[in-house]
C-alpha positions, -999 to 999 in steps of 0.1 A, spaced: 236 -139 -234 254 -165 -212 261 -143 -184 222 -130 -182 217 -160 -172 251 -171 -148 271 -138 -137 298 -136 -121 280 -142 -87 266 -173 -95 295 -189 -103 311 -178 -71 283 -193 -51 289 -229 -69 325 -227 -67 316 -219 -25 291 -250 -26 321 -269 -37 312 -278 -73 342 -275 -97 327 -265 -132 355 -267 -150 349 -243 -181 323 -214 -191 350 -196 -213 339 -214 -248 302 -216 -238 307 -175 -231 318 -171 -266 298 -192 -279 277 -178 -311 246 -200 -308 212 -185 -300 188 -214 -288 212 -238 -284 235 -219 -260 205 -216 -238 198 -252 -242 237 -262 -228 233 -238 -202 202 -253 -188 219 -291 -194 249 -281 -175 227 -262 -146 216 -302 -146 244 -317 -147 249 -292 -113 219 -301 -89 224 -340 -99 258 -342 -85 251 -366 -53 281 -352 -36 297 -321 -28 335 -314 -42 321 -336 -70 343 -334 -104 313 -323 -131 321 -339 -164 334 -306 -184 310 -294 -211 323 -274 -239 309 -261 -271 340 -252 -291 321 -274 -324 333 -305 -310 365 -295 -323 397 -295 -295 426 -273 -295 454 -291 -312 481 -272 -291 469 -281 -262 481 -313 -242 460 -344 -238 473 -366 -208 459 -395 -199 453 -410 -158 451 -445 -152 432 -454 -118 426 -492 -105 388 -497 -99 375 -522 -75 339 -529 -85 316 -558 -59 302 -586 -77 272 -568 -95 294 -539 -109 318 -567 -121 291 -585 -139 280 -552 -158 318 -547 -168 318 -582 -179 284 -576 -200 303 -543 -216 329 -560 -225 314 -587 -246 287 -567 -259 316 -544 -273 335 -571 -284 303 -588 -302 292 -557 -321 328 -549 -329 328 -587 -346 296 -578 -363 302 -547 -374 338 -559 -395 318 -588 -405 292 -561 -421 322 -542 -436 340 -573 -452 305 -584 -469 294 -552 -483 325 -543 -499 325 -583 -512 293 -576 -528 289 -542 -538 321 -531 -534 311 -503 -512 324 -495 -476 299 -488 -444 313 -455 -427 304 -458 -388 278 -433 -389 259 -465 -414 272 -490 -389 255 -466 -361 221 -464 -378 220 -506 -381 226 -510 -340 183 -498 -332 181 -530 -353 207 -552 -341 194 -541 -305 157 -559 -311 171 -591 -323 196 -590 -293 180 -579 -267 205 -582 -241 228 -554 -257 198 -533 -244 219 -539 -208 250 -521 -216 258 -485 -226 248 -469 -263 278 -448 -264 305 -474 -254 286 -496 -286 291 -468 -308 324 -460 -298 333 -494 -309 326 -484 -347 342 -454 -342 377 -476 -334 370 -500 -365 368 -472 -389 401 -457 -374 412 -494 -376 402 -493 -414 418 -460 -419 451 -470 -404 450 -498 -427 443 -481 -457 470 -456 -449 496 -481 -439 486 -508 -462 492 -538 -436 474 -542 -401 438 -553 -413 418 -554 -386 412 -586 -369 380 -605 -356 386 -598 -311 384 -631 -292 367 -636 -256 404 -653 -244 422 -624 -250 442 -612 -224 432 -578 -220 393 -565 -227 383 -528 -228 354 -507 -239 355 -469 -240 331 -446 -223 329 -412 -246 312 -389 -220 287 -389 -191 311 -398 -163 320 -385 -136 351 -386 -111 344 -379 -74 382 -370 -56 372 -368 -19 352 -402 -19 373 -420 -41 346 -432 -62 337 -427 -100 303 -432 -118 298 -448 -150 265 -452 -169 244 -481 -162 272 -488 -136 267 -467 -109 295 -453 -81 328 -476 -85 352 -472 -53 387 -464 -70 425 -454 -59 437 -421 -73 468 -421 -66 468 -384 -82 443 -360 -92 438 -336 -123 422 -312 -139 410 -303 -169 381 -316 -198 375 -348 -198 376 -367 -228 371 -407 -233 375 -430 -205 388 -465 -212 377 -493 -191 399 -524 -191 402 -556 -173 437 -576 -172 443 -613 -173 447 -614 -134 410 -598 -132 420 -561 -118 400 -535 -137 416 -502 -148 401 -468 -161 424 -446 -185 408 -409 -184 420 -388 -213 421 -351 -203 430 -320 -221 444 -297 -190 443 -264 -204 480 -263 -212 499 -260 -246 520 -284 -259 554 -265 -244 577 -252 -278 607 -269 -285 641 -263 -266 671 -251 -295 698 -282 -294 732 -282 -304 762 -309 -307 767 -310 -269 734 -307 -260 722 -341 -284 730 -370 -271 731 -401 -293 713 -436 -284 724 -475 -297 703 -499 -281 711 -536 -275 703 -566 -262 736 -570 -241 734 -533 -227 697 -519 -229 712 -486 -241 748 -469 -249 747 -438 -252 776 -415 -272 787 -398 -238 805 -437 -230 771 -440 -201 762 -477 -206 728 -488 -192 727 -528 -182 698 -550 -197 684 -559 -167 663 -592 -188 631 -595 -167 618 -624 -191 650 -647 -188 654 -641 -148 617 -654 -146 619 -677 -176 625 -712 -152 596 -702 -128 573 -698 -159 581 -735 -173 570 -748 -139 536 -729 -138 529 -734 -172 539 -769 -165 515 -769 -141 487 -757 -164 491 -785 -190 489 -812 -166 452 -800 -148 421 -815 -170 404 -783 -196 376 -772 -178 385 -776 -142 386 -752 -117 421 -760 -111 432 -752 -145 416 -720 -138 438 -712 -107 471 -727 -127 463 -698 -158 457 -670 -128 490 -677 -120 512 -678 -152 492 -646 -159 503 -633 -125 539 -638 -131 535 -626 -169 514 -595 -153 550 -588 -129 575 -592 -156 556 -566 -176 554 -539 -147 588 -547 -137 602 -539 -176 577 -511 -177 591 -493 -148 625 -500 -157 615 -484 -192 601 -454 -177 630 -445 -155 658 -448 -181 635 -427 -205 627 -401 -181 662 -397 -171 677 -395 -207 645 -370 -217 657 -346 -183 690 -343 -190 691 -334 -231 678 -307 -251 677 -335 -281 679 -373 -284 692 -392 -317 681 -425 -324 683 -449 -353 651 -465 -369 649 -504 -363 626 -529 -381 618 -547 -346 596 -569 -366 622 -584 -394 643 -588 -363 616 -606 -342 615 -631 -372 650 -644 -364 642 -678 -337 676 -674 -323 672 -636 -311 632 -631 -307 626 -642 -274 659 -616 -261 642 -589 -286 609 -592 -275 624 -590 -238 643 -558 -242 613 -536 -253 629 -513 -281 593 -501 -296 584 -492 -262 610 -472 -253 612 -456 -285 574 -449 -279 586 -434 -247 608 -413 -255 587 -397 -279 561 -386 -262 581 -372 -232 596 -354 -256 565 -340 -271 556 -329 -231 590 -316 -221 593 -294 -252 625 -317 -265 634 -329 -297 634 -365 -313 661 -372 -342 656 -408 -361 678 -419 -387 671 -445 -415 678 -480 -405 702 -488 -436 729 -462 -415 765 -479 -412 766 -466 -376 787 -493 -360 808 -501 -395 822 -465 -395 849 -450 -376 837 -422 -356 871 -400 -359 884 -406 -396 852 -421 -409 861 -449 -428 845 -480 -433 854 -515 -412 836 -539 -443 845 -570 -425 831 -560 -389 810 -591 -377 781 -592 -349 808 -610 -328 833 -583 -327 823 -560 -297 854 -540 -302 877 -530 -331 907 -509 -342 907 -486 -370 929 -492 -400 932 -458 -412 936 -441 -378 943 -471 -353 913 -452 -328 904 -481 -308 867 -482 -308 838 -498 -283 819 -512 -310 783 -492 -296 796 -462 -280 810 -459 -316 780 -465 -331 759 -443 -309 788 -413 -315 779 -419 -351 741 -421 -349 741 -389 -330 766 -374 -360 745 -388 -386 710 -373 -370 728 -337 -370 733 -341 -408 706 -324 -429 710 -352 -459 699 -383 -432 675 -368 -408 638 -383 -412 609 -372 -397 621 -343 -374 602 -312 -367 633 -291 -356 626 -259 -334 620 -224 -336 640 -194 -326 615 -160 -313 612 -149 -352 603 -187 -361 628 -198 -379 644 -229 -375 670 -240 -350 688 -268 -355 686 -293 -387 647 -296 -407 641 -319 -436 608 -316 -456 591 -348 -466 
């Protein structure tokens, strides 16, 4: 039915115009009668709207609204550098987001105070007609992005159901970082370095890369030093790349540290390079600077844009840092053991949170994960309650009186002289190869599927 209406020859003849149309496979096999014809005509719109050739077309799919789990989702993240007027429309996004988001958990908490019943977002959807005629100027911003807002609360609910801590908080204009999300309807222009946004219009923007692919949400975000961001999810038509078989020399095991970032049960030792504490004497002086200008002033204003500016480096510096050691480890192994830390009882200890927080554990565990995930390797985690630096990683008995002083020790029972984390790491790597301490692994699969390597169910 589809093709009766685009053949083969059409297609050709858009893809010679210069428009990329990025899929027709799922609207082909699509089983719908009137509605098929329907998409056809909105996407033959979508077509003769573009206002510039070699235009990226937002992707249109009818696959149920469902995606393929198997397949990647990667997501881009461009600088945008909107003039005055586009700024003032991000600015009106963002507080109309944040003010609906407030309202909406403010419905929620009432309801289920009263009648004890909970407002799904489709509930919260139906009351924003309403909520638009008192307010008039949420008229100004985007539908979707307000709707996408109680789509993230009832996640935010969800999670915290599910996790039972986390409840979702009330956002505040002074936070350092606002965002609202853009579900559809945009689209990215390559060759002019622009991209439009509803209600927005054509934003000039730096890609740095392209991509291709179905577009999915686009999240728009403005930092503490005023530079706006957009974060385009995109599914790229590639599956999720099956995991590589591992074996005792090809896992390597990871102890991270505050004094070394990471040692690593080959003896490699990575420094902690301490980005906070290097810049920790030139933040006293601006924020110094900040407390002695009167609230309100202008020049308070310039004192906060510049202890955000030095927070804003020390956070790309440790990302980069992050990413490099991550990217390097994920290359070179088939498999990666780890142990599981609670980051947050640790945080809770005045003496060692400020070097905690510095050093970035969840992140790079966060890192690693993923990469994994794209690079087909495997992820090991053992529990947290794991002797690994107590035991000896050659006899395997226990040093009971080992103290968070002593960096290095000799065994009793076998006299091995030990570096207190390469031993650990040795043993977290030993541990995560054991079936009886493995948590949360998906192992991988050989050609007949079955499993290679070490599975635990549960």
């Amino acid at each position: 039915m589809f093709s009766d209406i685009i053949d083969m020859r059409q297609k050709t003849s858009l893809l010679a115009a210069g428009m990329n149309v990025v899929t027709y496979q799922n609207l082909q096999e699509s089983p719908f009668g009137a509605k098929l014809k329907r998409d056809v005509f909105l996407i033959m719109y979508l077509i003769s709207a573009a206002r510039y050739t070699n235009a990226f077309i937002l992707s249109y799919t009818l696959n149920n609204g469902k995606s393929n789990n198997n397949l990647m989702l990667i997501a881009y993240k461009y600088r945008m550098y909107p003039d005055d007027e586009q700024r003032e429309m991000f600015l009106k996004h963002f507080g109309a987001c944040r003010f609906v988001y407030n309202w909406s958990l403010e419905q929620k908490i009432k309801v289920y105070g009263i009648d004890k019943k909970t407002l799904t977002r489709f509930d919260l959807n139906n009351m924003l007609p309403n909520l638009k005629g008192e307010f008039e100027w949420l008229k100004e911003v985007n539908s979707q992005s307000l709707q996408e807002v109680n789509k993230r609360l009832d996640s935010a609910f969800k999670r915290f159901f599910r996790e039972k801590h986390g409840f979702p908080k009330f956002k505040s204009r002074k936070n350092p970082t606002q965002s609202f999300q853009l579900p559809q309807n945009y689209i990215v222009d390559f060759d002019a370095n622009q991209i439009r946004l509803p209600k927005i219009g054509w934003i000039k923007t730096t890609f740095h890369r392209t991509f291709e692919g179905v577009l999915k949400t686009a999240t728009v975000s403005m930092t503490a030093t005023g530079k706006f961001f957009i974060s385009i999810l995109v599914e790229d038509g590639r599956e999720t790349p099956k995991k590589e078989s591992f074996g005792y020399d090809s896992t390597i095991g990871l102890d991270v540290g505050i004094t070394d970032f990471v040692t690593m049960s080959d003896g490699t030792k990575i420094d902690n390079p301490k980005f906070l504490r290097d810049s920790i004497r030139r933040l006293k002086v601006l924020q110094r600077r900040v407390s002695q200008k009167k609230k309100g002033s202008k020049n308070r204003d310039k004192a906060k844009y510049q202890v955000a500016k030095q927070h804003e480096k020390i956070t790309n510096q440790r990302k980069d840092f992050l990413h490099k050691v991550s990217s390097k480890i994920v290359s070179e192994n088939q498999a990666i053991a780890i142990e599981t830390l609670n980051v947050a009882g640790m945080m809770k200890n005045h003496r060692l949170a400020q070097a905690i927080g510095d050093v970035s554990w969840s992140e790079f565990f966060r890192q690693l994960e993923y990469k994994c995930e794209w690079y087909g390797k495997t992820l090991l985690r053992i529990g947290q309650f794991e002797p690994s630096s107590k035991i000896c990683s050659v006899c395997g008995s226990i040093n009971r009186g080992l103290k968070l002083s002593d960096r290095e020790w000799t065994c009793a029972e076998c006299a091995a002289f030990h570096d207190r984390d390469v031993n650990a790491s040795i043993n977290i790597k030993k541990f995560a190869l054991q079936d009886q301490n493995l948590i949360g692994v998906i192992a991988p699969a050989d050609s007949r599927g079955e499993p290679v390597g070490d599975v635990i169910n549960g």
